[in-house]
DRENMARZA-736414 format. One record per atom (N, C-alpha, C): residue in one letter; x, y, z. Coordinates in steps of 0.001 Angstrom, whole numbers, plus 500000, padded with zeros to 6 digits. Layout:
BEGIN
aXYZ
...
# end
This chain:
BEGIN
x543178885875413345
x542184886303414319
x541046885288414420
x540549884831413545
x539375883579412895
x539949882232413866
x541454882234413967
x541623880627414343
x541899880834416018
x542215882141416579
x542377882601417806
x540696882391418049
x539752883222417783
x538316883071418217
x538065881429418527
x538504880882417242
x537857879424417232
x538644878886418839
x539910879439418908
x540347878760419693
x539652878412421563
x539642880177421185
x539180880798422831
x537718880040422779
x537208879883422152
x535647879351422081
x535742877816422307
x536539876840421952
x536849875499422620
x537272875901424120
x537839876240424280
x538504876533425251
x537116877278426602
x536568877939426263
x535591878149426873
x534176876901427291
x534035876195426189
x533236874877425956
x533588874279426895
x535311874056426764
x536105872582427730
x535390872761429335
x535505874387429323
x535783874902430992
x534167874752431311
x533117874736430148
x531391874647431031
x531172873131430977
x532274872643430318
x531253871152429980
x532355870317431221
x533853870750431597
x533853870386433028
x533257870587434368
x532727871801434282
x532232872238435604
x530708871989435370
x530127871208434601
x528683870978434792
x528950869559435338
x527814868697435671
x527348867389435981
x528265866182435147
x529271865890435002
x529141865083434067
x528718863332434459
x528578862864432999
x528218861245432808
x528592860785433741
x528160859356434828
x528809858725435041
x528337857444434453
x529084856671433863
x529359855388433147
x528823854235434353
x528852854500435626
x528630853192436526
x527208853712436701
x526933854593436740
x525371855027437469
x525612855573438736
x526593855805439300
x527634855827441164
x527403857310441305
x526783858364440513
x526271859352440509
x527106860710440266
x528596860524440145
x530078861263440308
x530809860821439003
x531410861423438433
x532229861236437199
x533392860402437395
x533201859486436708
x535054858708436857
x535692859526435329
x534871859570434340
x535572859973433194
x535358861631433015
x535799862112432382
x535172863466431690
x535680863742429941
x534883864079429187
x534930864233427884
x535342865499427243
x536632865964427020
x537048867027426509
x537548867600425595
x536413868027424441
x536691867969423102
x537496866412422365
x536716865988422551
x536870864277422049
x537935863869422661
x538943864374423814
x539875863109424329
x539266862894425747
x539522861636425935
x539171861247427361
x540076861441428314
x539928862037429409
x540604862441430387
x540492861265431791
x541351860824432493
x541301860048434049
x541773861427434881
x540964861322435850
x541133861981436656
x541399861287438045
x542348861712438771
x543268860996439658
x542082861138440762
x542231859838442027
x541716860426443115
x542477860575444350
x541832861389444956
x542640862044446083
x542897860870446918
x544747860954447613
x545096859853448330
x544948860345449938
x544837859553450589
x544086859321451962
x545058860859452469
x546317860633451949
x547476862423452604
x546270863649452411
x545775863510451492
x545270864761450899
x543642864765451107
x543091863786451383
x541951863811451476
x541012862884452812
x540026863181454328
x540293862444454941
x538643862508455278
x537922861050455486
x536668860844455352
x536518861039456729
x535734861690457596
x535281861253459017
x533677860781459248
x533132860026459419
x532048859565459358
x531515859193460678
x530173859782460616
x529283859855461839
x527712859516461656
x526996859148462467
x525586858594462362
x524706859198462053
x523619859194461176
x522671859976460838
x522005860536462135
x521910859377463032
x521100859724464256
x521972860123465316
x522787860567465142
x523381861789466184
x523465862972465849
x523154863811466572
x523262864961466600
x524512865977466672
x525181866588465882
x526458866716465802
x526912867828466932
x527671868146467949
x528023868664468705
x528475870277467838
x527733871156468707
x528368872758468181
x528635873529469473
x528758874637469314
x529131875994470144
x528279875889470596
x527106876352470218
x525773876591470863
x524911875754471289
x525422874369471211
x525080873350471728
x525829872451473108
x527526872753472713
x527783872171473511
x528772872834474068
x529224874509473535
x530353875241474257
x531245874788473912
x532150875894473794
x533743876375473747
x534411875113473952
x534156874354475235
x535119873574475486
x535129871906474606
x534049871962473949
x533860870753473115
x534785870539471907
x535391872133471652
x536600871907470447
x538011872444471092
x538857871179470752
x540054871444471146
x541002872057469915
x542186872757470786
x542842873452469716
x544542873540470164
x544389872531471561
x545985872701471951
x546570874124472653
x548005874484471738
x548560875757471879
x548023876598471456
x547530876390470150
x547062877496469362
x546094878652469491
x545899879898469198
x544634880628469825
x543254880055468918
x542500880121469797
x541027880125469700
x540015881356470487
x539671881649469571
x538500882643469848
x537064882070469514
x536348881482470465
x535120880796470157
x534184881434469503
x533927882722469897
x532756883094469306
x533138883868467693
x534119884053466965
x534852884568466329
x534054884072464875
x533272882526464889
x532714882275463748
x530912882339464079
x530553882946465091
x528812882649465704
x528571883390464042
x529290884562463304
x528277885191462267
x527379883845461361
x529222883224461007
x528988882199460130
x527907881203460544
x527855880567461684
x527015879712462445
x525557880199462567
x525111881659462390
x524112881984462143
x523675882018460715
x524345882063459974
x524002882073458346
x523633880624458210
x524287879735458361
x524285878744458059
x522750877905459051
x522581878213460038
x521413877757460628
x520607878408459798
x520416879389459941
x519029880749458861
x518915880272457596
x520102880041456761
x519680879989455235
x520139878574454293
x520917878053455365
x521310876813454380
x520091875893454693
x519847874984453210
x518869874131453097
x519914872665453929
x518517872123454449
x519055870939454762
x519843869782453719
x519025869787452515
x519532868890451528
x520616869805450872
x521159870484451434
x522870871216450529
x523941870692450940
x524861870508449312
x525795869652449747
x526777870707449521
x527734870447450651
x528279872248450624
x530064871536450819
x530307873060450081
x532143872687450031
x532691874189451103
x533372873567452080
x533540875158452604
x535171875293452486
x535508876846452616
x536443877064452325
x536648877554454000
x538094877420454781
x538743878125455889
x537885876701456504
x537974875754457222
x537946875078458907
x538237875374459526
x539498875781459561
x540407875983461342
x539830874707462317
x539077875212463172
x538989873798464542
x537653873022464382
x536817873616462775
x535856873014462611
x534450873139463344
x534295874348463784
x533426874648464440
x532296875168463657
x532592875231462579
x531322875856461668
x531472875095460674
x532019873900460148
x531857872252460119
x530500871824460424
x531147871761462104
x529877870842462866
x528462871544462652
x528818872895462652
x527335873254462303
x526660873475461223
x527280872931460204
x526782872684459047
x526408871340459058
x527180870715459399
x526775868751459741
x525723869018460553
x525475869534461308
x524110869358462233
x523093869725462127
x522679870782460639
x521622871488460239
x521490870445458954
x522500869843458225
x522673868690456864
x521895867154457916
x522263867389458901
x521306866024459846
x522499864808460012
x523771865174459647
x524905864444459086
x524652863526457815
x524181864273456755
x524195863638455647
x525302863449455327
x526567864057455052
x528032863731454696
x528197864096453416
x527249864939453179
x527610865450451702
x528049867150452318
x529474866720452646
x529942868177452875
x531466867965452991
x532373868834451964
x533869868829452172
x534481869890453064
x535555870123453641
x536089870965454406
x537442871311453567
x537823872851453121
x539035872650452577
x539936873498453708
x540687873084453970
x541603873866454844
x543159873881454612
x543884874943454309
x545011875052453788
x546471874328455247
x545976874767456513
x547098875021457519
x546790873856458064
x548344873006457521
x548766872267458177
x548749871868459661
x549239873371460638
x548982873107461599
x547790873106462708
x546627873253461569
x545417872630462376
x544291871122462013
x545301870924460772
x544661869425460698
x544465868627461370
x545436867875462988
x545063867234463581
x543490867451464454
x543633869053464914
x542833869099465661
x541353869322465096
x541116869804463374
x540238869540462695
x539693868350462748
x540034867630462585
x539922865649462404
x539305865873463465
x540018866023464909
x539727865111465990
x538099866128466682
x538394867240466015
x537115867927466441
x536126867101465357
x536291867170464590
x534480866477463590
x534330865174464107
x535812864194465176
x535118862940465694
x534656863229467029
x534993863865467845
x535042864080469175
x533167864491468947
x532603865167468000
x531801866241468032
x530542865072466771
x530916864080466875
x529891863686465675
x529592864530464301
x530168864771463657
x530107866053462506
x530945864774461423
x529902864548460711
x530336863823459324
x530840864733458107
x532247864627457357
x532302865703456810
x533847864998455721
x534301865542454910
x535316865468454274
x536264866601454431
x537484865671454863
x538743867016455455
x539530867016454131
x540080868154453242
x540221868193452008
x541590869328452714
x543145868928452672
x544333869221453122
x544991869377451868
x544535871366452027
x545673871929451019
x544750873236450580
x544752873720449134
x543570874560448067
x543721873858447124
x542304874885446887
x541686874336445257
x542015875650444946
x542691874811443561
x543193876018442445
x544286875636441572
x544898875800440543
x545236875060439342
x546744875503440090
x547333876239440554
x548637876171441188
x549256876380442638
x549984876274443311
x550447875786444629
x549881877364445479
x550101877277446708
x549504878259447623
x550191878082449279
x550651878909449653
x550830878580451284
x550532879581451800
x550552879259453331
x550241880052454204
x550831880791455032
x550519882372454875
x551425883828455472
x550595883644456712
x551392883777457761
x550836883953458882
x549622883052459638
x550030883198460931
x549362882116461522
x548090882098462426
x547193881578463060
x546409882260463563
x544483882585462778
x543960883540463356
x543116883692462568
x543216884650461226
x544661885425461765
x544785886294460295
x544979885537459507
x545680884741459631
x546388883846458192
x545654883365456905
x546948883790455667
x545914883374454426
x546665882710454067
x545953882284452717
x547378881988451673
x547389883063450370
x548700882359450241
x549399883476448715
x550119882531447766
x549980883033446691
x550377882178445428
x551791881537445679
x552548880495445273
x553680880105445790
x553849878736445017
x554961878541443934
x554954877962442944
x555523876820443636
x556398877114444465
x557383876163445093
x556442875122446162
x554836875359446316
x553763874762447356
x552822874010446267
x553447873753445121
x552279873082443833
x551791872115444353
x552211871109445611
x551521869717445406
x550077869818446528
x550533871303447214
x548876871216448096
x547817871886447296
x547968871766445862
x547074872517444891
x546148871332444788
x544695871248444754
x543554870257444195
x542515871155443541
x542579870464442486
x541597871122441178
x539948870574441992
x539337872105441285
x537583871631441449
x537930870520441345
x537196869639440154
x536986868473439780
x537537866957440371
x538781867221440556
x539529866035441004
x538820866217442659
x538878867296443181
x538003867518444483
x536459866985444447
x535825866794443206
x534328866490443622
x534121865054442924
x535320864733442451
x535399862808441942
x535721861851443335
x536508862874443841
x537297862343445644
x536241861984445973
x535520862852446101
x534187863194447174
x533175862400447022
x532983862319445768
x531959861140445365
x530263862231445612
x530776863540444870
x529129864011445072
x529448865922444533
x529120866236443465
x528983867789443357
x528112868124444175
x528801869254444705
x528461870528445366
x527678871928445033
x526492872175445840
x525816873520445053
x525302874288446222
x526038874182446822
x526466875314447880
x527653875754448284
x528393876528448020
x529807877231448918
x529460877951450402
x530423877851451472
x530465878735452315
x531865879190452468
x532492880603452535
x533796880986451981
x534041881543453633
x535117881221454100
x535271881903454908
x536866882101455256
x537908882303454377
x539167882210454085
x539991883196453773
x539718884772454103
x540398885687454351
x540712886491452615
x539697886345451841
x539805886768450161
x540483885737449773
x540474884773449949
x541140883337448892
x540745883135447437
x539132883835447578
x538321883613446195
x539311884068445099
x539800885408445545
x540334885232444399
x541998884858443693
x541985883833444573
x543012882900443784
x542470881518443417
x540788881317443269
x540151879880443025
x539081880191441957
x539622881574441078
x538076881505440327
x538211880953438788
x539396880458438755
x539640880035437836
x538866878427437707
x538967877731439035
x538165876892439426
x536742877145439435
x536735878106439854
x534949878095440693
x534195878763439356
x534658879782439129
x534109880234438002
x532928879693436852
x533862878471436132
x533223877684435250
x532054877039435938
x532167877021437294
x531066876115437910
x530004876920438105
x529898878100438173
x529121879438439081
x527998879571437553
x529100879906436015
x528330879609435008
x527306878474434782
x528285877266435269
x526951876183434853
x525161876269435372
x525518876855436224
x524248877003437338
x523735875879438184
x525564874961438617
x525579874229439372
x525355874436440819
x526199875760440855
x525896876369442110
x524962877132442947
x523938877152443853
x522832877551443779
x523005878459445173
x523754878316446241
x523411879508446896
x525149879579447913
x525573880936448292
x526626881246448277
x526602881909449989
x527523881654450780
x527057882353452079
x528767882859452527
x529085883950452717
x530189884515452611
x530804885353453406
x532074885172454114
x532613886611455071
x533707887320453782
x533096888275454001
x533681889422453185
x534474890000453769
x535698889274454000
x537216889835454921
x538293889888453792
x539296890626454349
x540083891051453850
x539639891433452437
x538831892568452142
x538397893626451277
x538877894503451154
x538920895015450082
x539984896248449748
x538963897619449802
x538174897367450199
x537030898383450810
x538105899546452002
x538825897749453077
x539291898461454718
x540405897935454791
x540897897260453216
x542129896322453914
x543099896869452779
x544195897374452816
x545342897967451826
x546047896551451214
x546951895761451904
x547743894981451707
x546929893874451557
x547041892775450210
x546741891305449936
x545316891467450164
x544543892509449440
x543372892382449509
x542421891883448595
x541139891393448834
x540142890766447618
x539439892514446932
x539228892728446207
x538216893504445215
x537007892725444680
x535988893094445475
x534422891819446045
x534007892048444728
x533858893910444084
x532650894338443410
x532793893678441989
x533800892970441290
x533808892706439943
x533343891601440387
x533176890008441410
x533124889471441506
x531465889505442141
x531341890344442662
x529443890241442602
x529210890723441584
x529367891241440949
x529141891689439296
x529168891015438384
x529886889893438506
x530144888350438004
x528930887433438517
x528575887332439801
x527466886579440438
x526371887354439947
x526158888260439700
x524306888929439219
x524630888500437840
x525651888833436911
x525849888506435860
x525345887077435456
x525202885949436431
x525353884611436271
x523854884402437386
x523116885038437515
x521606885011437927
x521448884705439681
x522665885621440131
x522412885567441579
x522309886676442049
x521593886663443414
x521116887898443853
x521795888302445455
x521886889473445889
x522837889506447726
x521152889492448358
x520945888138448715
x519758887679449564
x519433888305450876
x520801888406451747
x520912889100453242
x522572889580453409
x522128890233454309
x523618890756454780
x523289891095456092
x524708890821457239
x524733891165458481
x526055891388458760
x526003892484459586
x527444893476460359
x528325892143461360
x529062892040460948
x530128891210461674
x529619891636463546
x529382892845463815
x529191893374465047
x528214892999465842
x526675892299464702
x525186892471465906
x525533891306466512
x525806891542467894
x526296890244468985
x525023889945469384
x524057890722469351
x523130889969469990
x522416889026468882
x522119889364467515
x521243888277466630
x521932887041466326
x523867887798466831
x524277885882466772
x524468885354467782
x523753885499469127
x523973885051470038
x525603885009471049
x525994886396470848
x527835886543470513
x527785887234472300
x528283886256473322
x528650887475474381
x529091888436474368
x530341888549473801
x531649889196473632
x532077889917472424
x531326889896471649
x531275890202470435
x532280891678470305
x532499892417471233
x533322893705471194
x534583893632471390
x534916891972470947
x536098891654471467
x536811891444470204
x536487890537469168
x536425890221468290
x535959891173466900
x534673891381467247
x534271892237465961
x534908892951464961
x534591893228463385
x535007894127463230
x534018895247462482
x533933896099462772
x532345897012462461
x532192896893461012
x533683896784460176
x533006896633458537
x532889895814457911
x533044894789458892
x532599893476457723
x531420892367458057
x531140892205456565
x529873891798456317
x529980890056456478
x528690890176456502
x528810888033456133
x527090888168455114
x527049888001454078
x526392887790453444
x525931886690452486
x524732886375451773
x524116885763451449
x523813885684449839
x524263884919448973
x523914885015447498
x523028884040447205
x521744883799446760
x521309882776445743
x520867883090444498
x521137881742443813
x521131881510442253
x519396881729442011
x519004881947441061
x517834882043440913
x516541880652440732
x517037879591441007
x516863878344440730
x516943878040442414
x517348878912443122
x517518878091444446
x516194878364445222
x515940876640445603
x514528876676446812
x515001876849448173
x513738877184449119
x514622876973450553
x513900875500450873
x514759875367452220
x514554873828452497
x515042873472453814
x515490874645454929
x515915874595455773
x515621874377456686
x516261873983458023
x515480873792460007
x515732875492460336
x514968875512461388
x514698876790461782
x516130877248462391
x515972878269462687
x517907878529463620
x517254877867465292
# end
């Protein structure tokens, strides 16, 4: 029992002393090495398949919905419902600080991308993870078409493989052993990147919880400082492949965060939503977590 404790207790060490800041040896501000229980680890970096830089000018202004309309993001065949992310696009104007370097989960056509690039001023300290293949092209070509500096990150984060059920805006992913190589670990994700992250925006249909094995260790460090979230597919309203939120905000107060705001997927008018009765769904939330360490620092909406 004595050598099991000892064990679980390294083992716990490994997982805070990866997900904090570590050394970098050049001064380049990002870890090339990491130190784990005295062996040295290389950590691979992401190859251009898996990982894709788009870069845009500080002094442009990045093209959004509410800036430049529906028709500024293309999407081909596929459906698009424009106003379908205004909740998210309002959170993110309201509460994200300008200096946050944010990792988001769900892109699709990148429309709440750009509006994170355009409230960041296109700093480029922002990754995009998006699982579906079949909207990568038009991801890309929306963050160039649209000036939105950003990192396109093709696949999940999470220690084993994942694909995607269904297509569309329902679509998630589900565990799938036989999909291991679109798996990217935290870490190898924020060596790519060349910059930790201390902001999340989740917007991926309950994915969290197939990434907390990842995110977790990081949420402890108190790397992460403020959290902005659609609370879909909840087992609150949703039976089949659902997330269970409450152990996991129970986990976030546990770890010194607080639910800052919350808003009804429905008020069309505070997100500027025409149509909003089209789309909506009356029980779900998009809410707001910060760490207790977090300042604001934001442009107005």
């Amino acid at each position: 029992m004595v050598d099991r404790c000892r064990l679980v207790r390294r083992w716990v060490c490994a997982l805070l002393l990866l997900a904090s800041q570590a050394r970098s040896e050049d001064g380049s501000g990002f870890a090339r090495k990491f130190v784990v229980e005295g062996m040295l680890q290389e950590l691979p970096t992401l190859g251009s398949d898996r990982m894709l830089k788009v870069a845009a000018s500080p002094a442009k202004r990045s093209g959004t919905i509410r800036k430049s309309g529906c028709d500024a993001f293309e999407h081909g065949a596929l459906p698009f419902i424009c106003e379908v992310e205004l909740p998210e696009h309002f959170l993110v104007r309201k509460h994200l600080p300008r200096n946050a370097t944010v990792l988001e989960f769900g892109g699709r056509f990148g429309t709440t991308t750009c509006q994170i690039a355009e409230v960041q001023g296109n700093s480029g300290r922002l990754a995009v993870v998006e699982p579906d293949e079949g909207v990568w092209a038009h991801l890309e070509a929306n963050l160039r078409k649209n000036d939105c500096a950003a990192t396109v990150v093709k696949g999940v984060v999470g220690s084993g493989g994942m694909k995607v059920m269904g297509r569309g805006y329902g679509g998630r992913v589900v565990p799938d052993a036989a999909a291991s190589h679109n798996a990217v670990a935290y870490l190898d994700l924020e060596r790519s990147a060349g910059f930790s992250f201390d902001t999340l925006l989740v917007d991926c249909e309950g994915c969290m919880r197939f990434m907390r094995d990842q995110l977790d260790p990081v949420i402890i460090s108190g790397q992460i400082k403020q959290i902005l979230l659609e609370e879909d597919m909840s087992c609150a309203f949703e039976e089949r492949l659902c997330m269970d939120y409450e152990p996991w905000f129970a986990f976030l107060r546990q770890n010194g965060f607080r639910r800052a705001a919350e808003y009804n997927d429905c008020n069309g008018k505070l997100f500027h939503a025409k149509d909003s009765g089209k789309w909506c769904q009356s029980k779900l939330v998009h809410s707001v977590w910060l760490h207790h360490t977090h300042h604001h620092n934001h442009l107005p909406p």
